[in-house]
C-alpha positions in Angstrom: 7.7 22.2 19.1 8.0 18.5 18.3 5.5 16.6 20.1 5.9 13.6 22.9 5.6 10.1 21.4 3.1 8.5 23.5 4.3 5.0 25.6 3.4 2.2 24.3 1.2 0.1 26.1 2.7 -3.8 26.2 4.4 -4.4 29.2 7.1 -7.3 28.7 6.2 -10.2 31.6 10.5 -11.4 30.4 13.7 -9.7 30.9 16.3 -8.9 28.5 19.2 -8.1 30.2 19.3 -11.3 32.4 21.6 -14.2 31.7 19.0 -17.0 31.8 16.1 -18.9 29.7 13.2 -16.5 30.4 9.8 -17.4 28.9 6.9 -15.1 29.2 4.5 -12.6 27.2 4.4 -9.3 25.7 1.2 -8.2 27.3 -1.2 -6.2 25.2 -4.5 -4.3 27.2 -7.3 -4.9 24.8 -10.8 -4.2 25.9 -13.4 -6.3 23.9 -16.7 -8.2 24.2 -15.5 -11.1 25.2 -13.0 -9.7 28.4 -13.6 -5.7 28.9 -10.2 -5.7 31.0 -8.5 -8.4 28.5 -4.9 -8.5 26.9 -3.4 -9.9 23.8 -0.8 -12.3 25.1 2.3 -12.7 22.7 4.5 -15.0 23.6 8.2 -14.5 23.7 11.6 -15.9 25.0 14.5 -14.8 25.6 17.6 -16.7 26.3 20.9 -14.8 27.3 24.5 -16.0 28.1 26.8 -13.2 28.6 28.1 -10.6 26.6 27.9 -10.9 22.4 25.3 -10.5 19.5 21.2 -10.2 19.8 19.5 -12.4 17.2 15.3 -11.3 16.8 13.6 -14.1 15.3 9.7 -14.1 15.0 7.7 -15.8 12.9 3.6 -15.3 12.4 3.8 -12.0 11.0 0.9 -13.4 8.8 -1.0 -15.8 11.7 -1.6 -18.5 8.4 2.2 -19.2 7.9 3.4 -22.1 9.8 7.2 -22.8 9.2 8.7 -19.8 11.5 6.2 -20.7 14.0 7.1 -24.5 14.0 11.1 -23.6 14.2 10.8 -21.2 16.6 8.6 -23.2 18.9 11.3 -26.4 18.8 14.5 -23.4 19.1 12.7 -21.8 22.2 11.9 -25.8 23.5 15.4 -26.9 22.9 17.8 -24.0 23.0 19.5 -23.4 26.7 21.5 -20.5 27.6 25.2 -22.1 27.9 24.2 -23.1 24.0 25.1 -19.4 22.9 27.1 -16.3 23.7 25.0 -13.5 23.4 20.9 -13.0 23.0 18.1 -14.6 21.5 15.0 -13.6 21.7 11.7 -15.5 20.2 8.5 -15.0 19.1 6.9 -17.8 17.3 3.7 -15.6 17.0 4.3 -12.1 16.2 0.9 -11.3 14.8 -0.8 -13.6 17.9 -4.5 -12.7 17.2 -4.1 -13.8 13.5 -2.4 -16.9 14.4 -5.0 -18.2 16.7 -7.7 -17.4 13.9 -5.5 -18.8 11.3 -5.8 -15.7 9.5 -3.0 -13.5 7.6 -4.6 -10.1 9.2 -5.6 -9.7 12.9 -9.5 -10.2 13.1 -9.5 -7.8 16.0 -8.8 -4.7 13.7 -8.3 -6.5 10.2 -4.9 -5.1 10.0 -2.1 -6.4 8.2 0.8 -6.4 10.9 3.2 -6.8 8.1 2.0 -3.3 6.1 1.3 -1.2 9.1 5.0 -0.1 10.3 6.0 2.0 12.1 2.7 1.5 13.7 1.3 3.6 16.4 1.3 3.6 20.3 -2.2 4.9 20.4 -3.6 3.0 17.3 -5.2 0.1 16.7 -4.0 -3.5 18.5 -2.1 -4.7 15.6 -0.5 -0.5 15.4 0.9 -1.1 18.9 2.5 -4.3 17.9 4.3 -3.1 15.5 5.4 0.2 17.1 7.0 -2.3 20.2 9.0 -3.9 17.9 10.1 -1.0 15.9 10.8 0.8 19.4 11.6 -2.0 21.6 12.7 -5.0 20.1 14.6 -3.7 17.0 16.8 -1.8 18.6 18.1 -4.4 21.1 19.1 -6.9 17.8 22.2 -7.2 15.6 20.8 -9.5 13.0 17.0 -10.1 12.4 14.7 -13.2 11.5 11.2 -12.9 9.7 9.7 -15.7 8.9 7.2 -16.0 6.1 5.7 -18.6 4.2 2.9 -18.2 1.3 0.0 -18.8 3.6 -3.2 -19.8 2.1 -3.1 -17.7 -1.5 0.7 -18.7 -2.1 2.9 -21.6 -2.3 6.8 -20.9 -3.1 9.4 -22.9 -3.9 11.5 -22.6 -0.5 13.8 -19.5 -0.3 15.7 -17.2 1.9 15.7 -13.6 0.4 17.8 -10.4 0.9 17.1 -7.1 -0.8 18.7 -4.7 -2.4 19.9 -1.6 -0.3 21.4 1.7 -0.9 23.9 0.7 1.6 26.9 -1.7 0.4 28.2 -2.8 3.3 24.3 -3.4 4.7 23.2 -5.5 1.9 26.8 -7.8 1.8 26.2 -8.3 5.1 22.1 -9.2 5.1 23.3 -11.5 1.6 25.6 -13.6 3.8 23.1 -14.0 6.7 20.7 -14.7 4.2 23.1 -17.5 2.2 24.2 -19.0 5.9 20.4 -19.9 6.4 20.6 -22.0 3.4 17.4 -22.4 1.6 17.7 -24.3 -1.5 16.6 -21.1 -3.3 18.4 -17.9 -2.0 16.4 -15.2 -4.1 17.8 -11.5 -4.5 13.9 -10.4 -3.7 12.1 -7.1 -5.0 8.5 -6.6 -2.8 5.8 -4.8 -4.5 5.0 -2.5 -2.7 7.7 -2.3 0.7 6.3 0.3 2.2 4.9 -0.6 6.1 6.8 -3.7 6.2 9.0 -5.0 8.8 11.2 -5.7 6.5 11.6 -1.5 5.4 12.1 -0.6 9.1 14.4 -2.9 10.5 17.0 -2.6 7.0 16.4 1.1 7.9 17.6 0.7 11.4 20.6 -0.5 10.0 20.2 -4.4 10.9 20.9 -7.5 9.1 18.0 -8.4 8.0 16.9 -12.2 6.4 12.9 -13.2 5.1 12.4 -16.3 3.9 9.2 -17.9 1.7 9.2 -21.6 2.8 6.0 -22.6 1.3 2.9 -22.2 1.3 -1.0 -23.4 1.0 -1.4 -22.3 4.7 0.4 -25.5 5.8 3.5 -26.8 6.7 5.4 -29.5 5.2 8.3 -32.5 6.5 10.4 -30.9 4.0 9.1 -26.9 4.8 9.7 -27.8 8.3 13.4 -29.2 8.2 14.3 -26.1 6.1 13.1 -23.4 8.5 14.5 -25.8 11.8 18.3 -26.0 10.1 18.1 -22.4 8.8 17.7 -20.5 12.2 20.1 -22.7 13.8 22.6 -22.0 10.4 21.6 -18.2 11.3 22.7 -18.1 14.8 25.8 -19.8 13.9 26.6 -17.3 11.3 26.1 -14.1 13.5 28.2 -16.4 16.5 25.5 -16.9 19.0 26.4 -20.8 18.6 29.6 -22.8 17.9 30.3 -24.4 14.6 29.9 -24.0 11.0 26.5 -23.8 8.9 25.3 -26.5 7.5 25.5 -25.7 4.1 23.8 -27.2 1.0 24.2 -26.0 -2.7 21.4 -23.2 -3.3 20.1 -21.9 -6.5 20.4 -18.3 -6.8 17.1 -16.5 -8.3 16.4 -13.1 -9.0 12.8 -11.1 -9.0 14.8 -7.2 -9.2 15.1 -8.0 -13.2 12.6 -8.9 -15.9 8.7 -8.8 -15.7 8.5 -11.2 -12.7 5.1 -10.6 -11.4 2.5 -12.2 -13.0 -1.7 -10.9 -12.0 -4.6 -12.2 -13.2 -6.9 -10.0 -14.9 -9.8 -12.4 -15.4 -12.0 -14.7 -12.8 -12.2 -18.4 -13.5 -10.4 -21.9 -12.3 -6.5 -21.9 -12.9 -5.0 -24.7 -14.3 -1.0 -24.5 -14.1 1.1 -25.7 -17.0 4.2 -25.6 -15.3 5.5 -26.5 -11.2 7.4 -24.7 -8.8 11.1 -25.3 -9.5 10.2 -25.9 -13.0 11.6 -23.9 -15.9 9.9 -21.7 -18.4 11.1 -19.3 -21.6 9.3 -15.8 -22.1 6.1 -16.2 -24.4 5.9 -20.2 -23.1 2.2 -21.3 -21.7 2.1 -20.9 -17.6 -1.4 -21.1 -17.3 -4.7 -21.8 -18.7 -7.7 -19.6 -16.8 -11.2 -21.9 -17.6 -14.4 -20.1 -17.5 -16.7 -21.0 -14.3 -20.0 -19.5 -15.2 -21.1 -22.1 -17.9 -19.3 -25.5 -19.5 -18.3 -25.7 -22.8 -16.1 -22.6 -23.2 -12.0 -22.3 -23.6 -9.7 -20.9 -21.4 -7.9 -18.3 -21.7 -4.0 -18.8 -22.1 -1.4 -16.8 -20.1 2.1 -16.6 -21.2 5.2 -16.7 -19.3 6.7 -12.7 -19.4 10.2 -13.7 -17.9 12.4 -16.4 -18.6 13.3 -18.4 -15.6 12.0 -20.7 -12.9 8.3 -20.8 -11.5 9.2 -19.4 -7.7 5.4 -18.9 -6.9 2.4 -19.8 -7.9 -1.5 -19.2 -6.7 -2.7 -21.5 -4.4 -6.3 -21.9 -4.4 -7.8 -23.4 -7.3 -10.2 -20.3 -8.1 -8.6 -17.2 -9.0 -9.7 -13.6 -9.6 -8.7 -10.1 -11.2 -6.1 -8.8 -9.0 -4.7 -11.9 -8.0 -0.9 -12.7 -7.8 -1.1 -15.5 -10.2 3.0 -16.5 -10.3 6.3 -15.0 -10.0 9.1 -16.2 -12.9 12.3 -15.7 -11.1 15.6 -15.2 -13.1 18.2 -18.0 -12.5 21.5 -15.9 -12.0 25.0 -17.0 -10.5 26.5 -15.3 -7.3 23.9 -12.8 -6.8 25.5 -10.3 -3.9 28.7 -12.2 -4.5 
């Protein structure tokens, strides 16, 4: 006998199926020192005109990426309902507790929301997060929008990113959402390890799906900023929640499914960077120099580039340690999904 899936305990303070601009929470019951009978407060909007598409567009799955959060803040501010023909609904702060601490997991169960899907309805704070938007949000959404930047360990040259799916029609259809937003990098994207993202679970529910990597350093920049506010709006237009035509720019397709991509450190010490984001490099060319931090005096060690291509990503902090993603070499290609 299969057993009953227990409710999940947010209660939505917003309704979805009222023409209107509706902002309110997703209210979370969390009992802990500080408020015994407290909730996590999410915020959310939703804006509906009639009949047509649903867009979902959160940002904050890590709470130190600032680009979704900023773009979704000034659609939620600006958007009105007689703008669109369909749904939107917003959440600038998916992951709310790790945005208030600044923090890519939540510090009240030092979960990462973005590795724990499906989640659970009986599980830990950041579990029932996840398991409201697989259950409850997902479904309601033709076309999805995830945010992401590289919070404080990453910085990326700007991209919007699709991946590959066993489903043809699927992946055209995420490729051309994911060209409409328009990053100056569209990047055919392969994760490390995909399993308890978002990103798995919505593509399985059959949705377009679109990811971006706007940045990084934990920061947002003018530029970082202008990119993720024009993209959602190109998005919406796309998927024909708004009138018009994208705003489109030339893009540089890049590609991290081929070649030896990821690059980790195996060693501790102070990275010093021989090339930039954006910049290219050839297979076997210097990408880095790692200098020793327990004593001066002694060389760094050199590592080589093992993919020929463009710097896409690069570790942020100056200090670096075995383990760490030290760069991604992304393969320039023509018409990727084309």
């Amino acid at each position: 006998m299969s057993q009953v899936q227990s409710p999940n305990p947010i209660v939505s303070t917003v309704p979805f199926e009222q023409d209107g601009a509706h902002s309110g929470f997703l209210r979370l019951p969390t009992s802990r020192d500080e408020s015994a009978w407290g909730a996590v407060m999410i915020p959310i909007v939703v804006i509906r005109n009639g009949d047509g598409p649903t867009a979902l567009l959160t940002g904050a799955n890590h709470g130190d990426e600032y680009e979704g959060p900023i773009a979704l803040q000034a659609l939620a501010h600006e958007l009105k309902p007689e703008d669109i023909r369909g749904r939107v609904i917003i959440v600038p702060f998916m992951n709310t507790p790790a945005f208030h601490a600044g923090r890519r997991i939540s510090p009240l169960d030092g979960v990462n929301l973005n590795r724990c899907f499906p989640g659970r309805p009986d599980g830990s704070p950041t579990e029932k997060i996840a398991d409201y938007f697989l259950r409850h949000l997902v479904p309601l959404a033709d076309i999805v929008l995830d945010f992401h930047s590289g919070g404080k360990t990453l910085d990326f040259v700007p991209m919007a990113a699709a991946h590959l799916l066993e489903s043809a029609v699927q992946q055209e259809a995420c490729v051309a959402a994911m060209r409409a937003f328009n990053a100056p990098y569209s990047m055919a994207l392969r994760e490390i390890d995909a399993v308890g993202m978002y990103d798995t679970v919505v593509e399985e529910a059959g949705k377009t799906f679109v990811t971006t990597e706007l940045g990084g350093g934990g920061s947002a920049t003018a530029r970082s900023a202008r990119i993720a506010r024009r993209g959602v709006r190109n998005l919406l237009k796309h998927a024909g929640l708004l009138s018009g035509d994208p705003e489109i720019a030339p893009s540089i397709d890049i590609d991290t499914t081929v070649g030896d991509c990821f690059h980790f450190c195996e060693r501790s010490g102070l990275a010093e960077f021989l090339v930039d984001l954006g910049e290219t490099v050839e297979r076997g060319d210097p990408l880095a120099l790692i200098w020793p931090v327990e004593r001066a005096g002694g060389g760094p060690v050199t590592i080589e580039a093992r993919n020929s291509g463009i710097l896409a990503a690069r570790h942020f902090p100056g200090l670096i340690k075995p383990g760490d993603c030290l760069a991604v070499v992304a393969t320039v290609v023509e018409g990727f999904g084309d």
